[in-house]
KEBAFI-671670 format. One line per field, with one value per residue: residue in three letters; z negated, y negated, x negated of N, C-alpha, C in turn. Coordinates in steps of 0.05 Angstrom, whole numbers. Each point is the difference from the previous one (the first is absolute). Layout:
BEGIN
residu <- ALA	...;
nw <- Z	...;
nv <- Y	...;
nu <- X	...;
caw <- Z	...;
cav <- Y	...;
cau <- X	...;
cw <- Z	...;
cv <- Y	...;
cu <- X	...;
//
This chain:
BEGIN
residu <- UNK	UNK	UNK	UNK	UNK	UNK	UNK	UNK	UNK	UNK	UNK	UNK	UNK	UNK	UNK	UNK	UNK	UNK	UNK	UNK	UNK	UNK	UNK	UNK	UNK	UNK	UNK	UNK	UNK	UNK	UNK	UNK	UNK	UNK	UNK	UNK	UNK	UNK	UNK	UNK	UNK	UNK	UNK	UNK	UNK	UNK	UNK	UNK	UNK	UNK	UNK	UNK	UNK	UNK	UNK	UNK	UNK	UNK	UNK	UNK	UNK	UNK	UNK	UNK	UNK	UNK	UNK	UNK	UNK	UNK	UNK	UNK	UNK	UNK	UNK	UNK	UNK	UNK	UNK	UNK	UNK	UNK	UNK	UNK	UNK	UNK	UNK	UNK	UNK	UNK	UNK	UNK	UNK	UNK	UNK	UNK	UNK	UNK	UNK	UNK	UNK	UNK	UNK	UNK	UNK	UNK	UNK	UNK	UNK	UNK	UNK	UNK	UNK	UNK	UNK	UNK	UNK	UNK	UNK	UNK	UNK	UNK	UNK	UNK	UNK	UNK	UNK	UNK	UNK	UNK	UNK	UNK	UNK	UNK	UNK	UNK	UNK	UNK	UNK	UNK	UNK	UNK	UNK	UNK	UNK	UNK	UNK	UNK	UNK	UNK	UNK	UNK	UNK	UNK	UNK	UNK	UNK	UNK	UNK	UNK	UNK	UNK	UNK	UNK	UNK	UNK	UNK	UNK	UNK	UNK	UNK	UNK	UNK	UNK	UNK	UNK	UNK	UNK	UNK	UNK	UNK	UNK	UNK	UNK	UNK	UNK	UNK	UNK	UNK	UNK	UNK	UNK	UNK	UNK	UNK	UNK	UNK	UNK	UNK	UNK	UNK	UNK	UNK	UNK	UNK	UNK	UNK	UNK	UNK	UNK	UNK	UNK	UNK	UNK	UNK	UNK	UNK	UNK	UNK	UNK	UNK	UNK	UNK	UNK	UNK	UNK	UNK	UNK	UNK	UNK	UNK	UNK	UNK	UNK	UNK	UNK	UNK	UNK	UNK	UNK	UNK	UNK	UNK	UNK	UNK	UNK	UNK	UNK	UNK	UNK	UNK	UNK	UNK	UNK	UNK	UNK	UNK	UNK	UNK	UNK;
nw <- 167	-8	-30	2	-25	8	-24	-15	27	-9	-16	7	20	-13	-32	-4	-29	12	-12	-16	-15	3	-7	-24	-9	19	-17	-24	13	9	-18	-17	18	3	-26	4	19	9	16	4	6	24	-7	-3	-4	1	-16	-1	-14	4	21	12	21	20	2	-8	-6	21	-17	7	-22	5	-6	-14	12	-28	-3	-13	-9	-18	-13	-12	8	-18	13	-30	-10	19	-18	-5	-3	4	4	-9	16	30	13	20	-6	-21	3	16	-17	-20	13	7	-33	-1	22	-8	-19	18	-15	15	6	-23	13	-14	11	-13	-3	-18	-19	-1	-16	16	17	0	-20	-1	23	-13	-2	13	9	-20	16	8	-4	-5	31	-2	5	18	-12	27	-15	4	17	-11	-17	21	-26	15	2	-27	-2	7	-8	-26	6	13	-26	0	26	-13	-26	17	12	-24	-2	-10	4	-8	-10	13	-18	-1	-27	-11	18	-23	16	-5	8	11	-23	19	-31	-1	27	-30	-4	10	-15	-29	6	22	-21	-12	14	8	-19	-3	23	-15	-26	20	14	31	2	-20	7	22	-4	-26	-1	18	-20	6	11	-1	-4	-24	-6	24	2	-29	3	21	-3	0	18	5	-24	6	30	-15	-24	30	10	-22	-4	24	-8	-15	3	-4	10	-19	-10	-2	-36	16	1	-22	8	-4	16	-14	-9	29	-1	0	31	3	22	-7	23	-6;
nv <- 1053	-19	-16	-23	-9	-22	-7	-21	-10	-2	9	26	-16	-10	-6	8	14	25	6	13	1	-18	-2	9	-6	-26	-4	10	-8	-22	13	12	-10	-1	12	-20	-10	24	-14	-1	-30	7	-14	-27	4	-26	-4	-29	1	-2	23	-19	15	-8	16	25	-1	18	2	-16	-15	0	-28	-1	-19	-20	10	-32	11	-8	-15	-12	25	12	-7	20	-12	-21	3	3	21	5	3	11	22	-18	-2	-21	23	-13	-28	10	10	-22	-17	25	6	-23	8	25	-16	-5	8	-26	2	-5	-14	0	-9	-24	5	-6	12	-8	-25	2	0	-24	-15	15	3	-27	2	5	-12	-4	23	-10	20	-11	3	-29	5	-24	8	-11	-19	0	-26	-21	18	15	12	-5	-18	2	3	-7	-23	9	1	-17	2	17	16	-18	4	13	-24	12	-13	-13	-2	-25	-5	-27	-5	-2	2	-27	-17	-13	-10	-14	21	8	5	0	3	-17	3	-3	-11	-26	4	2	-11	-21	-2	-1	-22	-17	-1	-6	-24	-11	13	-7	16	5	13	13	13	19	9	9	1	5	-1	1	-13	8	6	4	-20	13	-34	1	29	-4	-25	9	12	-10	-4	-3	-6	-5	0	-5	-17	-2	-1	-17	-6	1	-3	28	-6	9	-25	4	-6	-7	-21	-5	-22	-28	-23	-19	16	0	9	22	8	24	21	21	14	11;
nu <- 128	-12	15	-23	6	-3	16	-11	3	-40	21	-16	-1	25	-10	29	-18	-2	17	-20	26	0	-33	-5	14	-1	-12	3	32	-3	-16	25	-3	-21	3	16	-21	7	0	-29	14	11	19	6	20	-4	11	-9	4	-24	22	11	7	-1	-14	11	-16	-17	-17	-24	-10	-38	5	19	4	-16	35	-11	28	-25	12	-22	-14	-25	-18	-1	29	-15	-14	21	-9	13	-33	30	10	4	25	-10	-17	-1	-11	-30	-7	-6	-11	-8	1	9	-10	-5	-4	-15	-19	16	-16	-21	-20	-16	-29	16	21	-6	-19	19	2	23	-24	-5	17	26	-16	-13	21	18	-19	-14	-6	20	-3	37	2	-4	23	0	24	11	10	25	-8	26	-28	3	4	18	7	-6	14	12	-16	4	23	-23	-14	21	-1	-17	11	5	-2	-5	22	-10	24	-7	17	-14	18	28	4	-10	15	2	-8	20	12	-29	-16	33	-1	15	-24	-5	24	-1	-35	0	12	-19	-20	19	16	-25	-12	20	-3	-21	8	24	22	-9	21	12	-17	4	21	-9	-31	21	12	-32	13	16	-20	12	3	7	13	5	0	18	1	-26	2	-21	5	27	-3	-20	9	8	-29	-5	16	-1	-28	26	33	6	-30	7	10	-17	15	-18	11	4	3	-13	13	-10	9	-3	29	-21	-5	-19	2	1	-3	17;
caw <- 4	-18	-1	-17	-6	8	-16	10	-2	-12	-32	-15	4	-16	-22	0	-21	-4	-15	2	13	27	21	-1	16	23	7	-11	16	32	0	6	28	10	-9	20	26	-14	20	4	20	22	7	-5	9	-21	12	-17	8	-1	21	15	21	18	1	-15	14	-3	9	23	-1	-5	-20	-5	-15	-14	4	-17	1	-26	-4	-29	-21	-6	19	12	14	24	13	-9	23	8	22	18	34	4	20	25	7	-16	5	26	-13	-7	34	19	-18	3	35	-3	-16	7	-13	25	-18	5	-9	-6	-5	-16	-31	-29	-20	-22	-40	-14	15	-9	-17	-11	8	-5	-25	9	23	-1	13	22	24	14	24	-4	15	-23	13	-21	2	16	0	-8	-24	-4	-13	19	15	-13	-11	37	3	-13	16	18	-3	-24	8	0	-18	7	5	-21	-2	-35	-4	-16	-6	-21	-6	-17	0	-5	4	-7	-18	-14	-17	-9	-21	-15	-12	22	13	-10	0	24	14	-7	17	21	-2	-8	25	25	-22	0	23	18	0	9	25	13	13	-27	-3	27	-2	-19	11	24	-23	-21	-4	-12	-20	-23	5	25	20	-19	-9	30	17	27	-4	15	-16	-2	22	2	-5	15	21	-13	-13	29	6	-18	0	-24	-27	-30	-5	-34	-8	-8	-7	-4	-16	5	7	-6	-9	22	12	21	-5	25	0	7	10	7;
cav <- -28	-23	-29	-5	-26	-3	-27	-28	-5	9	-5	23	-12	-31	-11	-9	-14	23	18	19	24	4	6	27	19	4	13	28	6	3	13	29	3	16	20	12	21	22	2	-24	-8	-4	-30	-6	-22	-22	-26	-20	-24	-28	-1	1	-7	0	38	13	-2	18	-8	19	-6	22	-2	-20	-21	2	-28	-7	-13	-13	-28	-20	13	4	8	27	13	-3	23	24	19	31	11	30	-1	7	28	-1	18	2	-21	2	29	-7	-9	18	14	-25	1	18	-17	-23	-32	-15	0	-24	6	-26	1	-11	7	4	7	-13	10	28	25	0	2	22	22	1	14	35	8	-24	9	-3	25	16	-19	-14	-24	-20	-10	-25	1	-11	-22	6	21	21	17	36	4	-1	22	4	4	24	19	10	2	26	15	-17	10	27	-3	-10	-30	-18	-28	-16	-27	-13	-25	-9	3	-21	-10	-30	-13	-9	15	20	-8	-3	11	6	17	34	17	14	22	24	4	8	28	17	11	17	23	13	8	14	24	9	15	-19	-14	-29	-28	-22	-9	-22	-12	-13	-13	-9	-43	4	16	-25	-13	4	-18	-11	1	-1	-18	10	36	7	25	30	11	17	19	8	16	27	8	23	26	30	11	15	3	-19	-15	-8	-21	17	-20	-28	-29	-27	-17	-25	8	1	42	10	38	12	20	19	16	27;
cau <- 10	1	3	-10	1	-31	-1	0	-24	-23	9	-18	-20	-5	14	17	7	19	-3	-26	10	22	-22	-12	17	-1	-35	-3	18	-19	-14	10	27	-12	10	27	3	-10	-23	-4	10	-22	2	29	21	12	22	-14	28	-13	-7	18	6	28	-5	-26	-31	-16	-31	-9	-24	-5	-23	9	-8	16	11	9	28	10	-18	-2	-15	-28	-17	-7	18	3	-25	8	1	5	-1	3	-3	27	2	19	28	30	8	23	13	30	12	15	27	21	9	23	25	15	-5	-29	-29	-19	-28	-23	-21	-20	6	-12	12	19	-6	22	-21	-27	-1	5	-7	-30	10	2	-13	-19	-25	17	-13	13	12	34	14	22	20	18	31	11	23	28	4	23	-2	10	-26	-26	8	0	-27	-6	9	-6	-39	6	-21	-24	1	0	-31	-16	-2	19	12	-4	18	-2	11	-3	25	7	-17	12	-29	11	10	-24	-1	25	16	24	8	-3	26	8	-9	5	31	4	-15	11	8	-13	10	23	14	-22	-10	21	-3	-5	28	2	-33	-4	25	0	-20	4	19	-12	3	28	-19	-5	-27	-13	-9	-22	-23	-19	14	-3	2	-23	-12	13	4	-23	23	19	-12	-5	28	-2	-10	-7	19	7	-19	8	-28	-8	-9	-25	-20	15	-15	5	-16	7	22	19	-1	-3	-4	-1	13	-13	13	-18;
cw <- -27	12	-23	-7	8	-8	8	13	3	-23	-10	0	-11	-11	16	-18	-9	-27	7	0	33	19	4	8	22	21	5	18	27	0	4	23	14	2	14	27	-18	17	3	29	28	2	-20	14	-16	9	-19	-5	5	34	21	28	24	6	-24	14	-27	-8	15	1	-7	-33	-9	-26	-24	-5	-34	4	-25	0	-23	-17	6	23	10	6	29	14	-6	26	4	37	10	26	4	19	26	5	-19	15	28	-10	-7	18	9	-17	3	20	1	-17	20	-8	4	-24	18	-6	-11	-8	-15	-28	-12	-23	-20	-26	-4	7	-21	-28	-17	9	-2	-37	6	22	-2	15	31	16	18	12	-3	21	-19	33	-4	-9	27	-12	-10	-14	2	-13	19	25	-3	-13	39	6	-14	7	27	-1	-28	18	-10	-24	9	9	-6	-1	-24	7	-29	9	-20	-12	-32	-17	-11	13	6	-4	-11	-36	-21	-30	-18	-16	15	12	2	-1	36	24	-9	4	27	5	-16	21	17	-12	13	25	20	-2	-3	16	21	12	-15	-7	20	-1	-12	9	22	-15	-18	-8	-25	-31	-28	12	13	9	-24	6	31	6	36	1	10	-20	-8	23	6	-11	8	22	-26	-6	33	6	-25	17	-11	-30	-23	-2	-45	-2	-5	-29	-14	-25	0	6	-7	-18	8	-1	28	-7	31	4	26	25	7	-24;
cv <- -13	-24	-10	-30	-12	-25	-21	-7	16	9	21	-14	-29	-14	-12	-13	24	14	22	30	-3	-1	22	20	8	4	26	20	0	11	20	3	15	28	15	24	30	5	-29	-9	-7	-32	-12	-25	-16	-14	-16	-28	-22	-4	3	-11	4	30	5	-5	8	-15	21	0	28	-8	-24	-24	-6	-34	-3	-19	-6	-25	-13	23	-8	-2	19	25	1	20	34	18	30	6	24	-8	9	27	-1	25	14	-14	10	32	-24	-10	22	5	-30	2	17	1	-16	-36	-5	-13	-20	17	-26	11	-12	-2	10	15	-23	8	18	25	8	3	20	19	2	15	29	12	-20	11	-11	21	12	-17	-6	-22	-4	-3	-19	3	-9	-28	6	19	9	23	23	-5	4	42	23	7	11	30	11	-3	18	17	-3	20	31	-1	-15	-38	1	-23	-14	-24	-15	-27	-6	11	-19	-29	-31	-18	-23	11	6	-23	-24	18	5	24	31	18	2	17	25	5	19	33	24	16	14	29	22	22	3	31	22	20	-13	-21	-20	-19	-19	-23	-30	-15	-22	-20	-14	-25	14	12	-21	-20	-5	-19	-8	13	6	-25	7	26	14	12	23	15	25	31	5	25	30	9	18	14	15	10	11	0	-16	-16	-2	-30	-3	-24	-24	-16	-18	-9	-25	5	13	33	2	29	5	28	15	15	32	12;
cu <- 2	13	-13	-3	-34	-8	-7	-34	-16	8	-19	-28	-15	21	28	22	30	-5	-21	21	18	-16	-5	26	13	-30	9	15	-17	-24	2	16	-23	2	23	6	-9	-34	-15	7	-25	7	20	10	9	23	10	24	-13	-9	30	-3	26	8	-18	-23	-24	-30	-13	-35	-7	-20	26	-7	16	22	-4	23	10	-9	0	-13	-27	-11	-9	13	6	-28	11	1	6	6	4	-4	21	5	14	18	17	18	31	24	28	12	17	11	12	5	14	25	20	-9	-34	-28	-18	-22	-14	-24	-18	13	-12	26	10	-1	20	-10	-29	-5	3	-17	-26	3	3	-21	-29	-21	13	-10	20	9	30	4	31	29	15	31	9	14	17	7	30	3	5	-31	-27	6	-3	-36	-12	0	-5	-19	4	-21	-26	-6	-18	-25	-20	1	12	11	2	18	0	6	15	33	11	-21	17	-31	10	5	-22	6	14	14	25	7	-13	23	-2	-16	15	34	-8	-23	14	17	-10	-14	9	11	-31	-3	29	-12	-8	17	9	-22	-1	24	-1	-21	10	14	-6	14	17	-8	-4	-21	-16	-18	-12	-24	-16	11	-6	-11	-22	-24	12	6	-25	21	12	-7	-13	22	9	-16	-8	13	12	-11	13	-20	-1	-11	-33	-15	22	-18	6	-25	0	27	23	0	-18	12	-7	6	-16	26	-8	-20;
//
């Protein structure tokens, strides 16, 4: 299980006007996540903050299309493609692990892969050869509840799936290349820091706590790039998670984390 920052945009893909190290080094990082399973994966599982609905909900295509959900870049960032294939029956696999949770599920068929999907992963996976589907958040980003749905797609692991979460650990677009609010990424990433790579109990704990966390609402005014961390943070469980990866972006703290 990964959380992985999945930056701005097309950003690997076209001049953003970033610093040439805070590219390369988050290149360099999603390249190597591949590396992670000790085995190569039969599928994965994404879950993309750039995707919310009223239930978790599932894609279900068997060839999914691609969403561009950026807007005001290049042209040819809109022809960008990573055609993996998808897997109806993961699909219905996470259905019955949430049903057995207790927590009611969606399906959709014509979702497409989202830039918090596509992007990073034409980075760790550019042959797209391994079958992915994308899950969503839930509405009303409830941390216990996003942590809840983790937890009941921890089985998936065992069988050969990689979960991939992906979003953000600072995400003010306001904030992005204000001097300013460099203290207050690095306030609120020092924290999560911190209490991400606790025991599981004290992680989950705090995670649910997140508001209360330095800087919190600076550096999420809204929380939907950090809820992807919620649903990984449940299905480690016990697994410690490591600091695997820290950088900037636009100047801004990131970091992503490894479980297990």
């Amino acid at each position: 299980v990964v959380f992985v920052p999945h930056g701005g945009g097309p950003w690997p893909f076209v001049d953003l006007g970033m610093p040439r190290a805070e590219v390369d080094g988050l290149t360099a990082y999603l390249r190597g996540v591949r590396e992670v399973p000790r085995t190569p994966p039969k599928a994965l599982l994404v879950v993309s903050a750039h995707w919310e609905e009223a239930v978790p909900t599932v894609m279900t295509s068997e060839r999914p299309p691609m969403l561009y959900d950026y807007q005001g870049f290049p042209a040819e960032t809109y022809r960008l493609t990573w055609p993996a294939p998808g897997q109806p029956q993961l699909a219905a696999r996470v259905q019955e692990l949430l049903a057995g949770a207790g927590i009611a599920s969606a399906t959709d068929a014509r979702r497409g892969f989202d830039h918090g999907a596509f992007i990073p992963l034409k980075l760790t996976y550019p042959e797209a050869e391994i079958p992915t589907i994308q899950l969503s958040l839930k509405r009303g980003l409830d941390p216990a509840e996003h942590l809840a749905i983790g937890r009941a797609l921890a089985p998936l692991r065992d069988e050969g799936v990689f979960i991939v979460a992906s979003g953000m650990t600072f995400h003010n677009m306001r904030g992005f290349r204000d001097p300013r609010a460099v203290p207050v990424a690095e306030a609120f990433d020092a924290w999560l820091r911190q209490v991400t790579t606790l025991p599981e109990a004290a992680r989950n704990e705090a995670l649910t706590r997140w508001s209360e966390a330095p800087s919190a609402r600076l550096a999420h005014p809204r929380e939907e790039h950090l809820l992807p961390l919620m649903v990984a943070a449940g299905a480690a469980g016990a697994d410690r998670a490591s600091v695997a990866y820290q950088g900037t972006m636009m100047s801004m703290k990131l970091s992503a984390y490894h479980f297990g």
